[in-house]
NUVEX-926740 format. One record per residue: residue in three letters; z, y, x of N, C-alpha, C in turn. Coordinates in steps of 0.1 Angstrom, whole numbers, plus 5000, padded with zeros to 4 digits. Example, Ala and Ser with C-alpha at 12.3 -4.5 7.8 and 13.67 -1.06 7.14 Angstrom:
! residues 2
Ala507849435132507849555123507849675132 Ser507149785128507149895137507950005129 
END
This chain:
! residues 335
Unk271471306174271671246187270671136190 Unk269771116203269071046201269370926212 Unk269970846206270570766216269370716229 Unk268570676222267170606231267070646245 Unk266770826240267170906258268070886267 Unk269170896259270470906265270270746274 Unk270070686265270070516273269170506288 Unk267770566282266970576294267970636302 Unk268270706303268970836314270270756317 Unk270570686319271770556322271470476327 Unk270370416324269970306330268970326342 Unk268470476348268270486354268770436372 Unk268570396383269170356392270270456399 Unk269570626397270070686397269770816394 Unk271270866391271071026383271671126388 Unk270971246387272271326391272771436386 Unk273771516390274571586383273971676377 Unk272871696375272171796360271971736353 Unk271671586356270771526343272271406335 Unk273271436344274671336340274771486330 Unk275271616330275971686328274871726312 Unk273971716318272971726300273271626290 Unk273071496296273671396285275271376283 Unk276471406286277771436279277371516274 Unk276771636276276471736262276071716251 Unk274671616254274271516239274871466229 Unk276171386240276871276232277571356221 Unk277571346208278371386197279271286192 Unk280471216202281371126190281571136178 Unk281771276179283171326161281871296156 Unk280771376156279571346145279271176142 Unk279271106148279170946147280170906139 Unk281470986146282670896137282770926126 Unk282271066120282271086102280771066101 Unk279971006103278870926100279270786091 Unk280370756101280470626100281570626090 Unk282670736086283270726074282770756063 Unk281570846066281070856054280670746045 Unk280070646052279570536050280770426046 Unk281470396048282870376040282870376031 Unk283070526027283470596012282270546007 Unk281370526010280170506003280370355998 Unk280670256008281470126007282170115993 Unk283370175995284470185986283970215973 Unk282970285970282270345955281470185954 Unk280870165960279670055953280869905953 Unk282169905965282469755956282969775939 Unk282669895934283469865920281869915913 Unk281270005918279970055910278469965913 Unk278669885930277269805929277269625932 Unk276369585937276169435931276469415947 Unk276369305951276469205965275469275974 Unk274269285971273169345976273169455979 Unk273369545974273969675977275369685985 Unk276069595981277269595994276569556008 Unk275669436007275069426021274869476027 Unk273669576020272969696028274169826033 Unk274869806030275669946036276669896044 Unk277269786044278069736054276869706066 Unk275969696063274869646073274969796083 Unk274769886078274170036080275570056085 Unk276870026078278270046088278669996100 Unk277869876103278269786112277069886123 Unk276069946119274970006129275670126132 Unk276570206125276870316128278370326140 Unk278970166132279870156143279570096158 Unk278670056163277570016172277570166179 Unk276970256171276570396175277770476185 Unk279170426175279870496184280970426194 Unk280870306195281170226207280370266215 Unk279170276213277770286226277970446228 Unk278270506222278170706226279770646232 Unk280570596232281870556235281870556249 Unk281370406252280770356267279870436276 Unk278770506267277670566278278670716281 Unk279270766272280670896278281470836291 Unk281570696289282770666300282070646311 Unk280970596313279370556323279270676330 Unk278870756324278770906326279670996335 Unk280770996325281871096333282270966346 Unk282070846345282870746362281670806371 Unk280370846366279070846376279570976380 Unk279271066375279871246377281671216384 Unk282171136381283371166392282371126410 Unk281770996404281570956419280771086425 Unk279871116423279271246426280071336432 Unk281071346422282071486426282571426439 Unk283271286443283671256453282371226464 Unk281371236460280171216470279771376479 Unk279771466469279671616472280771646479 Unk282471636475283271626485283271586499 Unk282671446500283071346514281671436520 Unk280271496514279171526523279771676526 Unk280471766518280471886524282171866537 Unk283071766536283671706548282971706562 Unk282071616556281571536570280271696573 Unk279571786568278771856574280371956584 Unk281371986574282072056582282571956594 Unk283171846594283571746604282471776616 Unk280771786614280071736620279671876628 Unk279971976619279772136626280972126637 Unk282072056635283272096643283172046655 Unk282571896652282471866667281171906678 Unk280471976670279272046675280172156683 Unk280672246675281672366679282572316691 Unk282972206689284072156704283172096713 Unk281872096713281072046722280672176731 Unk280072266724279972416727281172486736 Unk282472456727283572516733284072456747 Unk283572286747284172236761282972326773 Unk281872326769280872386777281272486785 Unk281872596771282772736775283772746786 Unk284872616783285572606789285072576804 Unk284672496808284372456822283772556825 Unk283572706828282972806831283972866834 Unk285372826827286072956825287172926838 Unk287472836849287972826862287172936869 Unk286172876871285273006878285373166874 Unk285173186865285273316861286973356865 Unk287873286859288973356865288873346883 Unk288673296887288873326899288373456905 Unk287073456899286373586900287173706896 Unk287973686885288773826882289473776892 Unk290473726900291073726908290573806920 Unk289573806923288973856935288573946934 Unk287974026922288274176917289374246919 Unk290574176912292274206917292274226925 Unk292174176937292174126955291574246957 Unk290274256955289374356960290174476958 Unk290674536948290874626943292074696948 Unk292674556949293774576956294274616971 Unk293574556980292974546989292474746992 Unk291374756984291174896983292474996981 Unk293074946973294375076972295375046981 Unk295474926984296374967002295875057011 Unk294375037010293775137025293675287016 Unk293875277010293275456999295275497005 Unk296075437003297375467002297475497017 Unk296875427028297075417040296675557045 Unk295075597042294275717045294875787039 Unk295175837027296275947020297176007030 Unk298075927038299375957042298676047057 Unk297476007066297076117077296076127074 Unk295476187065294376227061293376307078 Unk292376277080291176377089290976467083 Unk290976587093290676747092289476757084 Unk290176847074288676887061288476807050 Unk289676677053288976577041289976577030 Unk290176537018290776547007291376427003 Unk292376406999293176286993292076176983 Unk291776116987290976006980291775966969 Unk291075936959290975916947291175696943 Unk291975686932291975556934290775466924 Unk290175376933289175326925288775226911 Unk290275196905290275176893291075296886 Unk291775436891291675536880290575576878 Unk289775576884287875626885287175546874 Unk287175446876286575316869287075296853 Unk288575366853288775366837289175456832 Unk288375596840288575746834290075766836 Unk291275776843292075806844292575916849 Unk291675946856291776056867292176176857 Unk293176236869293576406860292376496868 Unk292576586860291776696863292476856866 Unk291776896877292277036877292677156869 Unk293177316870293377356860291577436866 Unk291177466856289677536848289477656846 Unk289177716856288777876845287477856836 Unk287977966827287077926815286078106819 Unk286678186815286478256820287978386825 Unk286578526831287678606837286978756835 Unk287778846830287579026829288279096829 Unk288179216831288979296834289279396818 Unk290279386820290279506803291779616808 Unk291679706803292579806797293279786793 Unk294879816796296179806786296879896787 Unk297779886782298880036781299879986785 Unk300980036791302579966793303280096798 Unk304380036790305580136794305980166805 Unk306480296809307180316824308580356824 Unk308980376835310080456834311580346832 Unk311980436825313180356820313280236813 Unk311780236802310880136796310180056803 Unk310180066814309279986826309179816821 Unk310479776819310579626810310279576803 Unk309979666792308979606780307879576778 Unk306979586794305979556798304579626787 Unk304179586780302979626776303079626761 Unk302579766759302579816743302279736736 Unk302979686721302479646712300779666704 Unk299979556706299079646704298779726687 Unk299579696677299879746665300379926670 Unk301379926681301180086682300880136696 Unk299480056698298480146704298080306697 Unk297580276689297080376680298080526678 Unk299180486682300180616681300480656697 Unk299380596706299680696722299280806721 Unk299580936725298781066730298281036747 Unk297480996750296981006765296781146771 Unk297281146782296881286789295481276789 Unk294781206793293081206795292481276786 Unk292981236774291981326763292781466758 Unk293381566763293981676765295081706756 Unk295781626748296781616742297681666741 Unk298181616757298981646764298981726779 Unk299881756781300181816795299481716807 Unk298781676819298481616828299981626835 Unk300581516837301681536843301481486858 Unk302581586866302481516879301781446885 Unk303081346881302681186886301781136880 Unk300681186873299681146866298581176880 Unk298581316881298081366893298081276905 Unk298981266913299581236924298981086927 Unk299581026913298380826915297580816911 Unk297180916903296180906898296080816886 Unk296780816880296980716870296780766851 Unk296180676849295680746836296880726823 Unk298180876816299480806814299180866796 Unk300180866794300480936781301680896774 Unk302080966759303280916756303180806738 Unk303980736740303880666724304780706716 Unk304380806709304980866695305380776685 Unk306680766684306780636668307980706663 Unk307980696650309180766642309480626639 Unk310480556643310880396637311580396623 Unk312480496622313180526609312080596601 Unk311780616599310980786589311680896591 Unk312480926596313481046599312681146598 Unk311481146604310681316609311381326626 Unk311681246632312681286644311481166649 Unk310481136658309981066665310481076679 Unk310380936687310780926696309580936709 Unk309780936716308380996728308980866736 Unk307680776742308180686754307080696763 Unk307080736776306180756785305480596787 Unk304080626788303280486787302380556802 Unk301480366807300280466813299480326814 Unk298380336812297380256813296980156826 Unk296880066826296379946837295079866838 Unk294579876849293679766845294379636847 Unk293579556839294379396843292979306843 Unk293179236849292179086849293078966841 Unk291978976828292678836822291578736821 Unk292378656823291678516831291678386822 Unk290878326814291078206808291278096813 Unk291878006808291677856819292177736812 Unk291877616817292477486807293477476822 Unk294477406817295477376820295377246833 Unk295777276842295377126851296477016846 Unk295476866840296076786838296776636847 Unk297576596843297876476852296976376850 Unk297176236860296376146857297476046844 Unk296776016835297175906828297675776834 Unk299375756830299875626835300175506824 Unk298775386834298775286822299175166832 Unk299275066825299474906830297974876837 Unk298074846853296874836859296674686859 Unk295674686856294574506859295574386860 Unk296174456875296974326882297574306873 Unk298474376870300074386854299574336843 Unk298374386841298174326823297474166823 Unk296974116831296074016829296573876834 Unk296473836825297373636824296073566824 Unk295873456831294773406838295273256836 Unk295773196825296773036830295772966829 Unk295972846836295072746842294972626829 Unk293672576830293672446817294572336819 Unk294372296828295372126830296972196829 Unk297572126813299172096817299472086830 Unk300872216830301472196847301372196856 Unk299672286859299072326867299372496868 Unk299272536881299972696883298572756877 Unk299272866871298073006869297373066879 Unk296373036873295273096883295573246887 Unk296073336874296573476878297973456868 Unk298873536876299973596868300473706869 Unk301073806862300973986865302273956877 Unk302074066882302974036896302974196901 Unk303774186910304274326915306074316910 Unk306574406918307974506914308274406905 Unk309874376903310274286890308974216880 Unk307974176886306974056876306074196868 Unk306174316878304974406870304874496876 Unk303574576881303074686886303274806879 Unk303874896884304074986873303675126873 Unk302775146882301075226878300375196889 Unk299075236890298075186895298575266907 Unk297675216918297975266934299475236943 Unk300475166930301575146943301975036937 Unk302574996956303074876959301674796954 Unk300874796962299474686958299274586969 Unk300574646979300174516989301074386979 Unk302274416971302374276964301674256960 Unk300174266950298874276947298274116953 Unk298474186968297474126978298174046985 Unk299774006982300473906989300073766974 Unk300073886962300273766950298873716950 Unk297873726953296773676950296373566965 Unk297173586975297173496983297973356979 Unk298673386974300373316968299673186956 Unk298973276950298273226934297073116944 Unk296273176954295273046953296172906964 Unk297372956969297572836974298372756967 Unk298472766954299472726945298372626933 Unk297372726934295972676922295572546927 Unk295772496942294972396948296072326945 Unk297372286940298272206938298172086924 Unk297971956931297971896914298971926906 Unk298071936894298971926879300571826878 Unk301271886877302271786870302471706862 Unk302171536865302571436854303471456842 Unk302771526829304071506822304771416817 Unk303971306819304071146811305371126815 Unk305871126832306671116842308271156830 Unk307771226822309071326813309371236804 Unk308571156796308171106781309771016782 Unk310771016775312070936770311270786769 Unk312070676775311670546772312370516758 Unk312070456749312770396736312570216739 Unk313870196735313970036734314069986715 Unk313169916709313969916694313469816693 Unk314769736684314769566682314869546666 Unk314169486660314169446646314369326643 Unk315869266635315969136631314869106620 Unk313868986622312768946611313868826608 Unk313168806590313468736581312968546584 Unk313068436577312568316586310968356583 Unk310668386569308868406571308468456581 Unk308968606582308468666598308468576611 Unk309968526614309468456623309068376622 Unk308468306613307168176611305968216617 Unk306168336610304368366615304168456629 Unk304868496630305668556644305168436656 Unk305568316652305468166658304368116657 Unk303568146651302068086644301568176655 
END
């Protein structure tokens, strides 16, 4: 252990936490303190084995070793109070950078804020607008002009809401078979026993009549259902048909419109809201109706917005409280 360094590095004005945390590493007490026993025992052998002189010299060399570990004692305690202050110095600086970001951030945020009267009002007047628009869309709906089509509302447009028609996808004509006759109800052959018709067309069979007469292309469906050997005959006759693909016409989607979803409250304590959802029981409950409450509430809202704030202070409970002081107190009370 080389004390010397260690000293320099203390006596320094100032150190810091690499060069504190190198020297407690240094410091070896236990090694000093069986240094310094050894030296004892070494004591203890020469008062019976050596002369005064030799006692000298090793109590001399005990008294240096006990020195050694007072001072590795002290410069440990130097050390770890300097690395506490540190630790409480890196605490209070990483505080205050966050303390000093925050009030940066509430400087920024008040900025935000005073933007944000304006801006709601602006959504107010969107509301209005919109609203405004779907009274007259609601109005024109009801006597539409010759040739013209029911208008569409301009926030289901605006947030994809709109339904859509039913689609053909496509359309062709095909061939089928269906039962007649008595069978007339069963509508159209299974297509599993297609394959067991006899058609008169391809000479099978007899051309019947009434095949003649409409001209209709007929035949019969042979099926033995049991296996008996006994098959049953059911007069069929072929159709054209047009089958036609299509998507399905959909509704429009019903959601919570603008006016309904959006809370707009104003900054100052016990000042009215700039917006509050409004319509029908305190809510619109789909877009396009009843929007003249819409446009009574957004009248309602700015003459209410110009109203001062409510003193809350006006609320605050008064407290009366009396404390008997002792004669010191009121001495100095008196002073």
């Amino acid at each position: 252990m080389d004390l010397k360094s260690l000293l320099s590095t203390i006596r320094k004005p100032k150190t810091g936490r690499q060069e504190i945390e190198a020297a407690l590493a240094k410091l070896d007490i236990d090694a000093a303190e069986r240094a310094a026993e050894d030296l004892e025992a070494e004591r203890r052998d020469l008062l019976v084995s050596g002369d005064d002189k030799d006692l000298a010299a090793i109590e001399e060399r005990i008294t240096a070793a006990n020195r050694v570990i007072e001072r590795s004692i002290a410069m440990r305690r130097e050390l770890e109070h300097r690395l506490a202050d540190i630790h409480t110095e890196e605490i209070e600086a990483e505080r205050r950078a966050r303390f000093e970001a925050a009030k940066a951030a509430t400087v920024e945020a008040g900025k935000a804020l005073a933007k944000y009267p304006g801006l709601a009002r602006q959504i107010v007047d969107i509301i209005e607008t919109v609203a405004a628009a779907e009274v007259a869309v609601e109005a024109a709906n009801k006597q539409l002009p010759v040739g013209e089509t029911i208008l569409r509302s301009a926030e289901h447009i605006a947030r994809g809401l709109g339904g859509a028609p039913r689609e053909i996808v496509s359309e062709e004509r095909i061939e089928k078979w269906f039962y007649t006759d008595a069978a007339a109800a069963w509508g159209a052959v299974q297509e599993d026993q297609v394959s067991s018709i006899k058609s008169s067309d391809d000479g099978s069979i007899a051309e019947t009549a009434k095949a003649v007469v409409f001209g209709r292309r007929t035949g019969e469906l042979v099926v033995d259902i049991r296996n008996e050997g006994q098959p049953r005959r059911y007069p069929v006759e072929k159709k054209t048909v047009l089958r036609t693909v299509f998507l399905e016409a959909q509704g429009a989607d019903q959601v919570t419109p603008l006016a309904a979803a959006i809370r707009l409250p104003a900054l100052p304590a016990g000042a009215a809201d700039l917006w509050a959802p409004c319509g029908p029981d305190g809510l619109v409950t789909s877009i396009g109706q009843q929007c003249h409450r819409v446009v009574e509430a957004v009248a309602a809202s700015r003459a209410t917005s110009t109203q001062k704030p409510v003193d809350k202070r006006a609320d605050r409970q008064r407290v009366v409280k009396e404390t008997i002081l002792d004669d010191d107190q009121a001495g100095e009370e008196a002073a």
